[in-house]
N, C-alpha and C positions, 0 to 999 in steps of 0.2 A: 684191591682198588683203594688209593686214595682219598679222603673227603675234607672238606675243607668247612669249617668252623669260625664263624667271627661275631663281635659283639654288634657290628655294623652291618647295614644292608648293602652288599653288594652285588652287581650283575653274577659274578661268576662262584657266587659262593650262597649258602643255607644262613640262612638266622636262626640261629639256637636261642631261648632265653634261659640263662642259667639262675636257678635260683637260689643256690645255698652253696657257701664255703662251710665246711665242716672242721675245724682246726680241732686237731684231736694227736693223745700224745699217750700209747697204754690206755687207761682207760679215764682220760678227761672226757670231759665233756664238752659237745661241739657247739662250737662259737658262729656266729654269723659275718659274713663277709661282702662284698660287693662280687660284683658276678664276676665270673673266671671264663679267658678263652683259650680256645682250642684250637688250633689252625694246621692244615697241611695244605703243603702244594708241591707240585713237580718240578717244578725246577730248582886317692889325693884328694880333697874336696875342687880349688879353684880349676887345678894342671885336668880334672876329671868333667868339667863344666859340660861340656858339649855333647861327653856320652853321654851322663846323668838327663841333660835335657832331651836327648833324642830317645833314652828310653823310657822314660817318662811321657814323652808327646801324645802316645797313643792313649793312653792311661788318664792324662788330663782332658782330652779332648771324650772320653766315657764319662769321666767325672764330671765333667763341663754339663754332660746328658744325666746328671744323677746318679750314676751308676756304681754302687760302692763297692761288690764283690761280683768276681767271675771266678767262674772253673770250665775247667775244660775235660777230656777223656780221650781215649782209643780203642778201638778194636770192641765196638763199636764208636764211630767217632759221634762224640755231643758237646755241647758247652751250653754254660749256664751264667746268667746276668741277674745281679739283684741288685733293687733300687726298695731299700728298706722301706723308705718313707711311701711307695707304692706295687712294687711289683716282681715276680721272679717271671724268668722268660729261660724256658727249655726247651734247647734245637738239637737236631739232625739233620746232617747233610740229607738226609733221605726224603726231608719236608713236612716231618711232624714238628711243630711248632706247640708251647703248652702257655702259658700267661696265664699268670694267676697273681691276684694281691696276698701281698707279703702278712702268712697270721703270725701271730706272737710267737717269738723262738721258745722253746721248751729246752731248759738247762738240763742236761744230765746231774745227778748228785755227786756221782764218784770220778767226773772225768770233766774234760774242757773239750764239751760237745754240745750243741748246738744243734735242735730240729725243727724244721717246721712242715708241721704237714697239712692239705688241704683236700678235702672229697669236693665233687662239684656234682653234676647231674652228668657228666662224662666220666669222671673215673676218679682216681686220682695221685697226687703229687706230692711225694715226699722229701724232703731233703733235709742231710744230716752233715756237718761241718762240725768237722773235727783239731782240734789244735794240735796237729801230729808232721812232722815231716813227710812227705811225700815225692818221689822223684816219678817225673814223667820218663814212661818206660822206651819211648823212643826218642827224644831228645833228649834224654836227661837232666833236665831243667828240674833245679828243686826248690820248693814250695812248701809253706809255712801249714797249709791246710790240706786235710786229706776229704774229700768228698765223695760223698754216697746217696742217689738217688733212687727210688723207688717208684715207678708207674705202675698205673695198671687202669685200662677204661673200662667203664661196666660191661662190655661183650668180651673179655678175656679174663682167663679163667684163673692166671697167675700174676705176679708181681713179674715186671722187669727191672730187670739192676743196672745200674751203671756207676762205676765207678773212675775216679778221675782226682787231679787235683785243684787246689785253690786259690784265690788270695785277694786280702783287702786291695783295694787300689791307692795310693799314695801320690799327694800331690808334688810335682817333682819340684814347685817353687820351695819348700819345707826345706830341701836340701842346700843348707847355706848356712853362714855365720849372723848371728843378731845378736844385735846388743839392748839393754835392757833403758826402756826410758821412763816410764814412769810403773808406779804402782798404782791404781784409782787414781784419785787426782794429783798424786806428790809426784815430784819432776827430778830427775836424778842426774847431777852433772858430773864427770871425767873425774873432776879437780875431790870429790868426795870421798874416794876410792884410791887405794896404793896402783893397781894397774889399770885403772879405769875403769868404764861401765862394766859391769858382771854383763858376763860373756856367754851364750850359747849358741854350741858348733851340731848343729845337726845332721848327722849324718845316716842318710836312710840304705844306702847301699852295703853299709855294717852295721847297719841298724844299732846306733850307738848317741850318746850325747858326749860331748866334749865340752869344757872353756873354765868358766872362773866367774869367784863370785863380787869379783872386784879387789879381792885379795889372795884369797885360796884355792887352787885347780881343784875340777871334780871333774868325772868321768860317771856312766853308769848305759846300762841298755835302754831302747828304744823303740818300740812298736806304733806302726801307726793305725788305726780300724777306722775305716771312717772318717768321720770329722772328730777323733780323738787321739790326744798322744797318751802312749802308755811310757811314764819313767820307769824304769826298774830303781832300784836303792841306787842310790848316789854314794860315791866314795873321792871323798874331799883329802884335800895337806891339812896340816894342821897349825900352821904359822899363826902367832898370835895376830890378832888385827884390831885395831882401832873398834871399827864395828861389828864386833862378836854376835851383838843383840840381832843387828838385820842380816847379819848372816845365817845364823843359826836357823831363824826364821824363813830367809831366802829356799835355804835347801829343805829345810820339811814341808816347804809349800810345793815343790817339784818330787824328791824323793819316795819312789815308789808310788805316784799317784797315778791317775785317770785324769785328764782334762781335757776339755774342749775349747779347739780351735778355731779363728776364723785367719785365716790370710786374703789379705789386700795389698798391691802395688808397695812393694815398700814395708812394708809395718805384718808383723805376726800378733794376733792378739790370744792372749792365752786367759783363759775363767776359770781361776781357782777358787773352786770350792763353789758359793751359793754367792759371796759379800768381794772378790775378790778378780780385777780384772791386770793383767801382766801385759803393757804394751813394752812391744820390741820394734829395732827398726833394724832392716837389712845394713849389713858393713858392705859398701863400694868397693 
């Protein structure tokens, strides 16, 4: 028999009050959380514009909702929705539903793995997100994350497994040519530069960066998590250039780094480092 679990009063459902998230990883020690529910019920860049947008659509319109990572599974079929800043959400076609706020991930030492798990006064929910290739075994769609989840409510006697794959969601405007306009407050015009504004071509569907730093071509990989771009190392020409100094500079603020993004209408804003803000503006 089904039963149905919610934080709210409703006609056709029980009011649980749950009182404790347990976020625990081996043998930490469990942390306190806001309450958790439980619910079931019955029932080319330019020439490539238009895919790029249509498959992204869906993906913006989650993000639009918070939503920064999904996974999915088969055989038993589930998926899964995390909104870091508040909540994971674990379904089944069958109507068990799991919501629970997101506790602090737990890094593996030896691997690029990622857990978080939480006890509640129902049972509880584990999840483990791994930075591993993954192909879904019936569509064959492959996937940068390999995922593993664990339930189990207090009246059952074992853990259930589900396994499946993952992946950040990426905002499809990201996928476009921009060019650099200022640093902080300093304004940077065409006429300063042998090829003009230093150039970046981002490309999310080869997960790559392309363009130029006003002189010199560079290349290098690209990851998006989140509201963050990940550089891999940069590999620049080597033409001498008038501006050596802000080049040099240019590329070690991007090469290989972590930063946080915001995208507006028009304009990429990139925050290097803690002192350091990169406006770009989209090329027409």
């Amino acid at each position: 028999m089904l039963h149905k679990y919610s934080l709210s009063k409703k006609s056709s459902g029980i009011i649980i009050n749950l009182t404790s998230i347990i976020l625990f990883f081996g043998c930490n020690q469990p942390a306190r959380l806001p309450a958790t529910t439980v619910k079931t019920n019955s029932s080319t860049m330019r020439n490539s514009a238009d895919s790029i947008n249509n498959k992204y659509l869906k993906q913006n319109e989650m993000l639009t909702n918070g939503i920064d990572f999904t996974a999915s599974g088969n055989e038993p079929f589930w998926s899964l929705e995390i909104d870091f800043n508040k909540y994971m959400l674990f379904k089944t076609p069958g109507g068990l539903e799991i919501t629970t706020p997101v506790p602090e991930g737990v890094k593996a030492m030896d691997a690029n793995v990622t857990r978080y798990a939480a006890q509640t006064e129902w049972g509880v929910l584990n999840v483990q997100i791994a930075k591993q290739e993954c192909i879904n075994d019936m569509s064959g769609k492959k996937s940068d994350y390999h995922v593993l989840i664990d339930i189990k409510s207090n009246t059952d006697k074992n853990y259930k497994t589900y396994k499946g794959c993952g992946q950040y969601l990426s905002d499809y405007r990201l996928h476009d040519i921009w060019v650099l306009e200022k640093i902080n407050d300093k304004t940077f015009k065409s006429a300063d530069f042998i090829k003009g504004l230093p150039l970046l071509e981002l490309n999310l569907t080869g997960k790559k960066v392309l363009g130029h730093t006003g002189c010199n071509n560079l290349n290098g990989s690209l990851e998006v998590l989140s509201d963050k771009l990940i550089f891999g190392r940069m590999i620049s020409t080597r033409l001498a250039c008038t501006n050596m100094d802000f080049e040099n500079s240019y590329i070690n603020s991007l090469s290989g780094r972590t930063v946080v993004y915001n995208i507006q209408p028009g304009k990429l804003y990139l925050r290097i480092g803690n002192d350091s803000m990169f406006t770009y503006r989209k090329v027409d």
